[in-house]
VEXSETI-779614 format. One record per residue (C-alpha): residue number from 1; x, y, z. Coordinates in nm, 2 decimals. Layout:
REM residues N
NUM:X:Y:Z
...
This chain:
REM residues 579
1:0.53:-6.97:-0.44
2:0.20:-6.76:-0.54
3:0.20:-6.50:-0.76
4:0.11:-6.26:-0.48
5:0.38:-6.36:-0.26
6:0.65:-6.29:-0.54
7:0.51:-5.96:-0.60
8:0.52:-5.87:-0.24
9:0.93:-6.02:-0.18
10:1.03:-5.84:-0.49
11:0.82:-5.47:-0.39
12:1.05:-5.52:-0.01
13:1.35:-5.59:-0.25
14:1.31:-5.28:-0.44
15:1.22:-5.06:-0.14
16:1.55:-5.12:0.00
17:1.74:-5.10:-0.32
18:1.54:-4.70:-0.36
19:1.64:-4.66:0.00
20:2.01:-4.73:-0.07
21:2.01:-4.58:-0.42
22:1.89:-4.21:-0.23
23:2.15:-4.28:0.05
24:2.47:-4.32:-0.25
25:2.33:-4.06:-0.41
26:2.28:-3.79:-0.11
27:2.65:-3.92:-0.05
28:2.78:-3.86:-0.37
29:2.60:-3.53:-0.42
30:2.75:-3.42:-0.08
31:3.11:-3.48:-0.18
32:3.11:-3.23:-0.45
33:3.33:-2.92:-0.44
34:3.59:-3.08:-0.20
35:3.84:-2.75:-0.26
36:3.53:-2.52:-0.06
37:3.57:-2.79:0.19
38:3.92:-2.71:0.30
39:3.82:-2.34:0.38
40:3.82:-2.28:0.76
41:3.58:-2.21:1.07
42:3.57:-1.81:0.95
43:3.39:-1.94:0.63
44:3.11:-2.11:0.84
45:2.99:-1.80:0.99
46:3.05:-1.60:0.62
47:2.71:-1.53:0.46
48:2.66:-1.67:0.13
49:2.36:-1.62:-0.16
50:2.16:-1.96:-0.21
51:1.86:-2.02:-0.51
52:1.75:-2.34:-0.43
53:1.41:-2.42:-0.49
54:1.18:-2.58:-0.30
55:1.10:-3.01:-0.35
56:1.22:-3.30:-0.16
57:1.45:-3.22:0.17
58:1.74:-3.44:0.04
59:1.76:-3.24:-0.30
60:1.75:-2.96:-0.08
61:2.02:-3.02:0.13
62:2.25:-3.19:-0.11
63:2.25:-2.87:-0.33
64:2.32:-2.67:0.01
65:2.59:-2.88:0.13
66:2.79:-2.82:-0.22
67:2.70:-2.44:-0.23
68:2.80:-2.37:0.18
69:3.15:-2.70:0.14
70:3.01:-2.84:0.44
71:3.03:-3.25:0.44
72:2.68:-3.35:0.51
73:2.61:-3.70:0.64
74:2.28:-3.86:0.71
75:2.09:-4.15:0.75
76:1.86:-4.13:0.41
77:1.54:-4.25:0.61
78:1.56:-3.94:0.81
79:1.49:-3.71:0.51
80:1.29:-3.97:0.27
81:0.97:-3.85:0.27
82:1.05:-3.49:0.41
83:0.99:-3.15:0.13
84:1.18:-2.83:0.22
85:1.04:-2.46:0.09
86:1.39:-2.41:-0.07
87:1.65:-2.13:0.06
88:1.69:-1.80:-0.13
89:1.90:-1.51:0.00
90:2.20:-1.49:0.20
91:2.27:-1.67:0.50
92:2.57:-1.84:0.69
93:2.59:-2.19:0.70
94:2.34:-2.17:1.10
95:2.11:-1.95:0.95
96:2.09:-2.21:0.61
97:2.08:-2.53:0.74
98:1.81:-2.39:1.03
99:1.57:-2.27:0.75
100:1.61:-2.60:0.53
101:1.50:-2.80:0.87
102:1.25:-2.57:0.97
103:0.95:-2.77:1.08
104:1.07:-3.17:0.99
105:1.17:-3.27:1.30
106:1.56:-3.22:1.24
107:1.84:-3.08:1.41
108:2.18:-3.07:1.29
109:2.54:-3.11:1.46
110:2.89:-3.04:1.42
111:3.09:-3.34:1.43
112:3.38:-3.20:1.27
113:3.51:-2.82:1.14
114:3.31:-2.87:0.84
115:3.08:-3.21:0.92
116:2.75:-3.16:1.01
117:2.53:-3.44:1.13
118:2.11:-3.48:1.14
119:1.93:-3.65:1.41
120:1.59:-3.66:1.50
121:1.50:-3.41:1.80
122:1.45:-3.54:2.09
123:1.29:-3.29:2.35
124:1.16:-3.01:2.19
125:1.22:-2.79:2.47
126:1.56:-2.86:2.52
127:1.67:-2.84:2.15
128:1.48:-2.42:2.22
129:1.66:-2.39:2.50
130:1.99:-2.43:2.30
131:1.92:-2.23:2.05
132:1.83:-1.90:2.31
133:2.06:-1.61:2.29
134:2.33:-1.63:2.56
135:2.16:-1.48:2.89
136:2.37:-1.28:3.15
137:2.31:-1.40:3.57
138:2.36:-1.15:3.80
139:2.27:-1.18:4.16
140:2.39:-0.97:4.52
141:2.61:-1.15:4.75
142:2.46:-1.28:5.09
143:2.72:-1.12:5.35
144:2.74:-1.33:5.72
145:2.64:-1.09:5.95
146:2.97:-1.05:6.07
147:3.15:-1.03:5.76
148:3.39:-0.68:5.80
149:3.28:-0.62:5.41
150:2.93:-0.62:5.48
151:2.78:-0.40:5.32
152:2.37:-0.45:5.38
153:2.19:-0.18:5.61
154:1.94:-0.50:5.71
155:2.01:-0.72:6.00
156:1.75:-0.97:6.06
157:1.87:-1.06:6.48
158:1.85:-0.82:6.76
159:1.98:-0.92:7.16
160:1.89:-0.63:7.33
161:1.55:-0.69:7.36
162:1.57:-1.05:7.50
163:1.92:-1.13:7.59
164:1.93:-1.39:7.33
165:2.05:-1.37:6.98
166:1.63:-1.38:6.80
167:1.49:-1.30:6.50
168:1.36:-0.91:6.52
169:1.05:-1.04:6.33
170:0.95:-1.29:6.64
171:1.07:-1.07:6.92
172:0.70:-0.85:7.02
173:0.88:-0.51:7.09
174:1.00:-0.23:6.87
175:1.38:-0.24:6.76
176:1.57:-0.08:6.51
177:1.91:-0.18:6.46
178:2.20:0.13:6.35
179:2.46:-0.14:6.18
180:2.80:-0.05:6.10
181:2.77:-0.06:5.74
182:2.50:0.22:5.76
183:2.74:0.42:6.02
184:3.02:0.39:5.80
185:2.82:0.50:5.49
186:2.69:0.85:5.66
187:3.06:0.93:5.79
188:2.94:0.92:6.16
189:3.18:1.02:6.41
190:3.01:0.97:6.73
191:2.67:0.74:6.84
192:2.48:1.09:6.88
193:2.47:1.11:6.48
194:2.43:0.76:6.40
195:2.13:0.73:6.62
196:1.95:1.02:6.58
197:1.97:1.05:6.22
198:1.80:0.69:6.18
199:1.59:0.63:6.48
200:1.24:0.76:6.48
201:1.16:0.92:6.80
202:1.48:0.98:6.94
203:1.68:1.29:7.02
204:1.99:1.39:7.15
205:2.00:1.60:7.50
206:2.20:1.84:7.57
207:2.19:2.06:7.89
208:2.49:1.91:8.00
209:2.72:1.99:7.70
210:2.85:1.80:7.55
211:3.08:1.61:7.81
212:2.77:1.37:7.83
213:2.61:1.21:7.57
214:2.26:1.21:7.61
215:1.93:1.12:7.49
216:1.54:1.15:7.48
217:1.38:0.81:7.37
218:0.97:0.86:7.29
219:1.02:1.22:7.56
220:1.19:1.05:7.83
221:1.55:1.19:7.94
222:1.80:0.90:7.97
223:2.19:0.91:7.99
224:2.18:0.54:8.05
225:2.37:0.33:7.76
226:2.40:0.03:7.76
227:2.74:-0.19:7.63
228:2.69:-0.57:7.49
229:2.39:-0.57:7.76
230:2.55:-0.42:8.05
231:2.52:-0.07:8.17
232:2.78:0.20:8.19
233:2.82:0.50:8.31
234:2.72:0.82:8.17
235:3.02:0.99:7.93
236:3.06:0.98:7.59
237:3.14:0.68:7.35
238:3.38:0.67:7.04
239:3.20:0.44:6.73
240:3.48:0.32:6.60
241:3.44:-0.06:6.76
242:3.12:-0.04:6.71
243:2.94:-0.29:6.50
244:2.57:-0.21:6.56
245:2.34:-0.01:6.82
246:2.01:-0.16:6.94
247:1.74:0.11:6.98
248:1.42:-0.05:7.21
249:1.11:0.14:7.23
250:0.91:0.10:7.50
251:0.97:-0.02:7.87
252:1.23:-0.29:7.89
253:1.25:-0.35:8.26
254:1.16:-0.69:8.32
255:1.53:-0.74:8.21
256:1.68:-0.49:8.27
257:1.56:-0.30:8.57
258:1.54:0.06:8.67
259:1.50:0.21:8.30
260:1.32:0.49:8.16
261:1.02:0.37:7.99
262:1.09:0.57:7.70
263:1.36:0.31:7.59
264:1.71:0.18:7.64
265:1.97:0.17:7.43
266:2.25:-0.07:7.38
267:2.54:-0.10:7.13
268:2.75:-0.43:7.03
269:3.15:-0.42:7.02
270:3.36:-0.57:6.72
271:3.49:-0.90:6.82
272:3.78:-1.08:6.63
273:3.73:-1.29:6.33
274:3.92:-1.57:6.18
275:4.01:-1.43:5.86
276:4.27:-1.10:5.79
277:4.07:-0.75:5.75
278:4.28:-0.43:5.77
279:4.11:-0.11:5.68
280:4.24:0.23:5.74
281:4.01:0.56:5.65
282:4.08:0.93:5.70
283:3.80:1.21:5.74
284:3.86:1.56:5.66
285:3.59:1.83:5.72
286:3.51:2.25:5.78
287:3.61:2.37:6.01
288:3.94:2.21:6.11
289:3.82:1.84:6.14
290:4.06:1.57:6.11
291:3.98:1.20:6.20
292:4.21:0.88:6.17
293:4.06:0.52:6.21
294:4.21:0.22:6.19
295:4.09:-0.14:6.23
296:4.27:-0.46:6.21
297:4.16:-0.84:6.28
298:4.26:-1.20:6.21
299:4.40:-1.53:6.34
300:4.70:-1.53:6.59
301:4.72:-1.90:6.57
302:4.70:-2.15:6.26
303:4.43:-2.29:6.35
304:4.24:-2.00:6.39
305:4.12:-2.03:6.78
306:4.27:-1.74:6.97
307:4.17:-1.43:6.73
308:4.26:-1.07:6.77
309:4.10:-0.70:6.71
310:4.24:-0.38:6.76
311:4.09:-0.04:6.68
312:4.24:0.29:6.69
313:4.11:0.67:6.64
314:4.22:0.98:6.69
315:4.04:1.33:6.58
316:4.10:1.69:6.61
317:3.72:1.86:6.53
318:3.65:2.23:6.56
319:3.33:2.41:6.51
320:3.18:2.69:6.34
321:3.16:2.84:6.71
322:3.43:3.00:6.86
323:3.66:2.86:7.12
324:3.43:2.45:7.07
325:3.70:2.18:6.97
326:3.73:1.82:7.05
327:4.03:1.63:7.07
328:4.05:1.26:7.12
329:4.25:0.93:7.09
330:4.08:0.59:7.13
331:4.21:0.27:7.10
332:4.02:-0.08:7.22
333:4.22:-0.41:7.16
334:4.02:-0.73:7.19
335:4.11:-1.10:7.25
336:3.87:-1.40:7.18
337:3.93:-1.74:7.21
338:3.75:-2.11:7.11
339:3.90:-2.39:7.17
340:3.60:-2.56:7.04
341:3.29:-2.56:6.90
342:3.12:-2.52:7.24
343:3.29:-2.27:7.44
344:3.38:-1.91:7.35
345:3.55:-1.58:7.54
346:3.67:-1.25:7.46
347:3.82:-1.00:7.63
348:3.86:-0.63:7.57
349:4.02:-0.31:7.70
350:3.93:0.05:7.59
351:4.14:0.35:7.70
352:4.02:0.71:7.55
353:4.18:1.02:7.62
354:4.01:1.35:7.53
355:3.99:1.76:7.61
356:3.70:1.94:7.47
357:3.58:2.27:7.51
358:3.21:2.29:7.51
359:2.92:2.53:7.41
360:2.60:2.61:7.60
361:2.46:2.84:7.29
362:2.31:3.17:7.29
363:2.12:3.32:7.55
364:1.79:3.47:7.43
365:1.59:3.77:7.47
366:1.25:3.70:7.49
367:1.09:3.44:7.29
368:1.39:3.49:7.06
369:1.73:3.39:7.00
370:1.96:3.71:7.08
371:2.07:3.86:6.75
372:2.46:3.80:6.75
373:2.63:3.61:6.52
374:2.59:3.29:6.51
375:2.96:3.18:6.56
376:2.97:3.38:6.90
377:3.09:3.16:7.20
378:3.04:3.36:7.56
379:3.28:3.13:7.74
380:3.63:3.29:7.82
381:3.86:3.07:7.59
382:3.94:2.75:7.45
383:3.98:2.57:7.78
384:3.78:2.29:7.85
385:3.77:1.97:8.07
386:4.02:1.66:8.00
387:3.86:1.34:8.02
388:4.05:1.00:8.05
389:3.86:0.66:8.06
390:4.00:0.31:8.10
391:3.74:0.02:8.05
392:3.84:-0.38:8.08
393:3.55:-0.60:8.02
394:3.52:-0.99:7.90
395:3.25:-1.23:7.87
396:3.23:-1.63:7.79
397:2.98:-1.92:7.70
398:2.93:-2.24:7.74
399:2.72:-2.46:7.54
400:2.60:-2.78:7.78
401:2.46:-2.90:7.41
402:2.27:-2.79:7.11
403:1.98:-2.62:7.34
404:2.12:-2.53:7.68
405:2.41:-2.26:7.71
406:2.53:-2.03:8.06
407:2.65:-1.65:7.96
408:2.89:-1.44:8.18
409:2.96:-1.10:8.14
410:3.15:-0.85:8.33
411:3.25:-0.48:8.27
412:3.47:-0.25:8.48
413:3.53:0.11:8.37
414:3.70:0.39:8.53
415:3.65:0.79:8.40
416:3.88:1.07:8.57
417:3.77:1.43:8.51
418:3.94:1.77:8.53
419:3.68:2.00:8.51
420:3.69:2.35:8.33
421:3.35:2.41:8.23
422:3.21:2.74:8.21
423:2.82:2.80:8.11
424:2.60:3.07:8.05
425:2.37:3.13:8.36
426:2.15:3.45:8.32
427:2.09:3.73:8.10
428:2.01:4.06:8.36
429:1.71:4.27:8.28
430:1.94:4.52:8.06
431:1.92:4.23:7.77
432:2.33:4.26:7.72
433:2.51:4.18:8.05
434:2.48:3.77:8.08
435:2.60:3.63:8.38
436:2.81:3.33:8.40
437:2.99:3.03:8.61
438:3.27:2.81:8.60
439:3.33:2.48:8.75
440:3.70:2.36:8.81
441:3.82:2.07:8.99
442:3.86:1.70:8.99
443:3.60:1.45:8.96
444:3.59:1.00:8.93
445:3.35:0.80:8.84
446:3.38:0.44:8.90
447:3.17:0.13:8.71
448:3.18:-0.19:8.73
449:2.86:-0.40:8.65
450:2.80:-0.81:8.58
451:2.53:-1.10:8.49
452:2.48:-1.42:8.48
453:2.25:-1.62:8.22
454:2.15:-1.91:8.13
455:1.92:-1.98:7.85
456:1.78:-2.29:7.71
457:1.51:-2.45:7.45
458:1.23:-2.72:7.48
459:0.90:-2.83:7.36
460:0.60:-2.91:7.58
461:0.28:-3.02:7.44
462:0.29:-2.90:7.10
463:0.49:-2.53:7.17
464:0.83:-2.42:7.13
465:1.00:-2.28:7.47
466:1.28:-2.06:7.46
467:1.40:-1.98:7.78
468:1.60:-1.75:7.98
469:1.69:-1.72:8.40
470:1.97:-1.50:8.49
471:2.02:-1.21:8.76
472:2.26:-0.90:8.73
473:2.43:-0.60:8.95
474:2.54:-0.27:8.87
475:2.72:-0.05:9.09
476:2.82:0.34:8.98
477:2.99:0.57:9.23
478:3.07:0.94:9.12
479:3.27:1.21:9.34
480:3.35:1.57:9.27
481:3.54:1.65:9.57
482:3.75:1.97:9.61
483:3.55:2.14:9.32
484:3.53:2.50:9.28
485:3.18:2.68:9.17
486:3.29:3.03:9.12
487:3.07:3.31:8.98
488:3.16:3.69:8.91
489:3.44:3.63:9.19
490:3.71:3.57:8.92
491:3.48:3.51:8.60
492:3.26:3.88:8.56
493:3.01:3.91:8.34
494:3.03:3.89:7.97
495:2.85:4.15:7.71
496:2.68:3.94:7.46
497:2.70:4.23:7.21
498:3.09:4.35:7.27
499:3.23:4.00:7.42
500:3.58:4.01:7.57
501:3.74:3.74:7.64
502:4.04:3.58:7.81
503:3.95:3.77:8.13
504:3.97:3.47:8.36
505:4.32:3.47:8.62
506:4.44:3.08:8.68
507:4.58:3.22:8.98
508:4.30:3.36:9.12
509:4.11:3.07:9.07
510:4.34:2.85:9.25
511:4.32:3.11:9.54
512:3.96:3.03:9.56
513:3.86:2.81:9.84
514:3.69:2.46:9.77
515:3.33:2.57:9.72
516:3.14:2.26:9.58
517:3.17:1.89:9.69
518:2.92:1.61:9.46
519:2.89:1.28:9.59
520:2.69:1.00:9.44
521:2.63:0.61:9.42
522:2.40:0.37:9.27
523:2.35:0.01:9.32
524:2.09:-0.24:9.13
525:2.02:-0.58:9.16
526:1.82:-0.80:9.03
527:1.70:-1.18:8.90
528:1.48:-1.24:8.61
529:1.33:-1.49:8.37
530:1.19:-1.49:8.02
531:1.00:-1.74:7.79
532:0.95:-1.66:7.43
533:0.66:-1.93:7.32
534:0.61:-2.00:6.96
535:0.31:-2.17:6.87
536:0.16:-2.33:6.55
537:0.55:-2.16:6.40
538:0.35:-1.85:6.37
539:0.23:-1.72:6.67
540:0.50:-1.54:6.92
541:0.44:-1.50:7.31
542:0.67:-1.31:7.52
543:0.64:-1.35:7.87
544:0.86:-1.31:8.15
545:0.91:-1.18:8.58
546:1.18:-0.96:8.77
547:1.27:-0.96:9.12
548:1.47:-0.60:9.09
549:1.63:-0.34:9.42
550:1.79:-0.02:9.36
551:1.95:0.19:9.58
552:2.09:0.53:9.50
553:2.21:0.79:9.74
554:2.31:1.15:9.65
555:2.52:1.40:9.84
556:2.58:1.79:9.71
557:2.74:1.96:9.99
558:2.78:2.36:9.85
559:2.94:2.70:9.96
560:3.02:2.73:10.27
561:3.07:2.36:10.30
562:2.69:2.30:10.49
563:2.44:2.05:10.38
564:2.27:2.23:10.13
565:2.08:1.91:9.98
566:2.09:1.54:10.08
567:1.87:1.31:9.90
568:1.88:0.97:9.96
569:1.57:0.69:9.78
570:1.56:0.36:9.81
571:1.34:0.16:9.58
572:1.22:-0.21:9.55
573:0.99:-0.34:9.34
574:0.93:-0.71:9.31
575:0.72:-0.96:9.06
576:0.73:-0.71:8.76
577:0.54:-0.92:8.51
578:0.50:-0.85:8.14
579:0.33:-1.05:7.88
């Protein structure tokens, strides 16, 4: 063998033997001080002073190891080579052995309560990521729209304006959406409230008391509200089945006929879900106001198919006027039943029972409000008209498949009346002596109103079709027979300064003959389409035709029972198109 070869064999033979000398001797000076080793966890995190100077990274670490009793193994290639700055101060064993391996491409490991381990780092951004500061996730809870604990203002789907359960941001008309969770939040005890308060543009109407509730969409006088898409007739409406009102602003005829082209309104009833909910809530307010609710929901069966809702309220409000108060009890039970994923109904019955005495305000004198107080009530006592409605109504749906479904819908309502109303009627030239009149008697008003629809998607040549054909009637008889219209006869006239009240003889009134006979009824038909075009998933085209009748006839026969006014108007109007 040459010379050079030998030299080279025995420099490889004494690089290994360095290699494992520096290994037994990092062992050995890592097994010193085995008594500091028994201490436990608490010690790790105890601060300690070092001095260890700086030189090679295994001298460093080897004096560490005995100073902190921490067993210490490593491979001696990983640290052969490496120089460390040296540790002075206090630290805990982290802090210590992350100084000493600062910058060498080390990380250590626990392997035991006191065994540490080095290995070579692998991923840089990893090993940082460990090493951050523990970081606290919060995030808000996405509620399903018809979640009971829902508690967003937001709701992203409208049906009003298109019959069909779209996206407000691809529907072209203006709709704002009252939900439940918003209602509930402002304490709102009737639909007036909750609409007016958030609706731009709408305001409540009231020359007929407040036996009516009323509006005035964008200056246009409408009493027409609608229920899950079908019209009722004109009363008043208790929110506690409620689960959101639709507000449209503009005309909405194509579907829905003779409307006022201020805007329609329509409100969606709680249906039953298939998990428990019970919630019970009590408002107290001034002025003598009292109001109970209670709502409960859930499965009747185990496999949750046939669900049930029932909602209750009662409330006993007075008013900073004198003699207003309205008492009611509500309560609207509802059934709905799938068998499957592809057909669905539900039916409901509402029954409300209420006697309110109204207020028609103070008269004024001039261009002014008369200066009375402002609690001052000029009818002759707390007696007001008793109001009892009964309402059945159901729906269903059947899915042919994923795009093609039929709708039915049906609503029958019935409203009896006992009239005791009395109103202001005119304030005589002495600016004191205000004239009034009282209405007594029985009246009816009879609803009952349907639709049909079927709806459907499809693509042709590029665009998305979603389609609707249907056709609807409504029909709305109202008759005040045997009503009494009496005037300083048996109710005088009222001083507005020096009011006295509780001058009005039962007796006399029923002595009265029958003075004032109303008679009216209302039919509308109609068939209509819809297609709601989407193109290039961006741009939305609503389009759409109406074949629509009405016919309305109206009948006041007054004092002494001759035909004072008959008014009778027919009106069709066919091919109402909107794009």
């Amino acid at each position: 063998m040459s010379k050079r070869k030998q030299n080279r064999t025995v420099g490889k033979q004494l690089s290994r033997w360095q290699q494992t000398v520096n290994g037994l001797v990092l062992a050995s000076a890592l097994a010193v001080a085995p008594s500091v080793m028994a201490e436990d966890n608490a010690g790790a995190s105890a601060k300690r002073h070092y001095q260890i100077g700086s030189g090679s990274l295994s001298h460093a670490l080897s004096q560490f190891a005995g100073s902190a009793g921490i067993l210490l193994s490593v491979n001696a290639r990983l640290t052969d080579g490496k120089s460390s700055p040296g540790l002075q101060g206090e630290y805990s064993v982290e802090e210590g052995l992350r100084k000493l391996l600062s910058g060498t491409g080390l990380v250590h490991t626990y392997t035991g309560d006191n065994t540490v381990t080095l290995k070579v780092v692998e991923n840089r951004s990893q090993t940082d990521a460990a090493t951050l500061a523990a970081v606290r996730v919060t995030g808000k809870a996405v509620y399903d729209p018809d979640d009971p604990y829902n508690t967003d203002y937001n709701r992203s789907n409208a049906s009003t304006a298109t019959k069909t359960d779209t996206p407000i941001m691809e529907t072209p008309m203006n709709i704002q959406v009252v939900p439940k969770s918003l209602m509930n939040d402002q304490q709102d005890i009737n639909i007036t409230d909750a609409i007016t308060k958030n609706v731009s543009g709408v305001q409540a109407r009231y020359d007929s008391g407040t036996i009516y509730e009323a509006f005035i969409l964008r200056g246009f006088t409408t009493n027409d509200i609608y229920r899950n898409g079908l019209l009722r007739g004109f009363g008043t409406y208790d929110p506690s089945n409620i689960e959101q009102i639709e507000v449209i602003k503009g005309p909405a005829s194509m579907l829905y006929g003779r409307a006022q082209p201020g805007g329609l309104i329509n409100y969606v009833t709680k249906k039953g879900l298939d998990s428990p909910a019970y919630s019970v809530q009590q408002q107290v307010g001034s002025y003598d106001q009292y109001r109970t609710t209670a709502d409960a929901t859930g499965p009747i069966d185990k496999d949750g198919k046939l669900r049930y809702r029932l909602n209750f309220a009662y409330q006993d409000i007075g008013s900073f006027k004198q003699f207003v108060n309205d008492e009611r009890y509500f309560v609207a039970p509802t059934l709905s039943w799938r068998p499957n994923d592809r057909f669905e109904a539900n039916l409901e019955l509402e029954h409300k029972h209420e006697k309110k005495a109204t207020d028609y305000g103070i008269p004024s004198i001039g261009n002014r409000p008369a200066p009375v107080p402002l609690d001052r009530s000029y009818q002759d006592s707390a007696k007001g008209p008793v109001l009892d409605t009964t309402l059945v109504a159901y729906d269903w749906a059947f899915k042919f498949n994923d795009d093609w479904k039929v709708k039915n819908r049906f609503l029958w309502e019935n409203w009896d009346i006992d009239y005791y109303d009395t109103g202001n009627k005119k304030l005589l030239a002495d600016n004191q002596t205000l004239t009034r009149n009282l209405v007594t008697g029985p009246a009816n008003q009879e609803t009952y109103a349907t639709n049909l629809d079927l709806t459907g998607k499809f693509n042709l040549l590029g665009s998305k079709h979603d389609v609707l054909f249907g056709g609807d009637y409504y029909h709305n008889a109202y008759a005040a027979p045997n009503n009494r219209y009496t005037t300083t006869a048996v109710l005088p006239p009222i001083n507005i300064f020096n009011p006295v009240y509780n001058v009005v003889s039962q007796a006399a009134v029923n002595a009265l003959p029958y003075s004032w006979n109303y008679i009216r009824k209302e039919e509308r038909f109609g068939a209509y389409f819809q297609d709601q075009i989407t193109l290039f998933d961006k741009l939305h085209i609503l389009g759409g035709g109406a074949t629509i009748g009405s016919l309305m006839a109206q009948v006041v026969i007054a004092r002494p029972l001759t035909w004072q006014r008959l008014t009778t108007a027919t009106r069709k109007t066919r091919n109402s198109v909107r794009a």
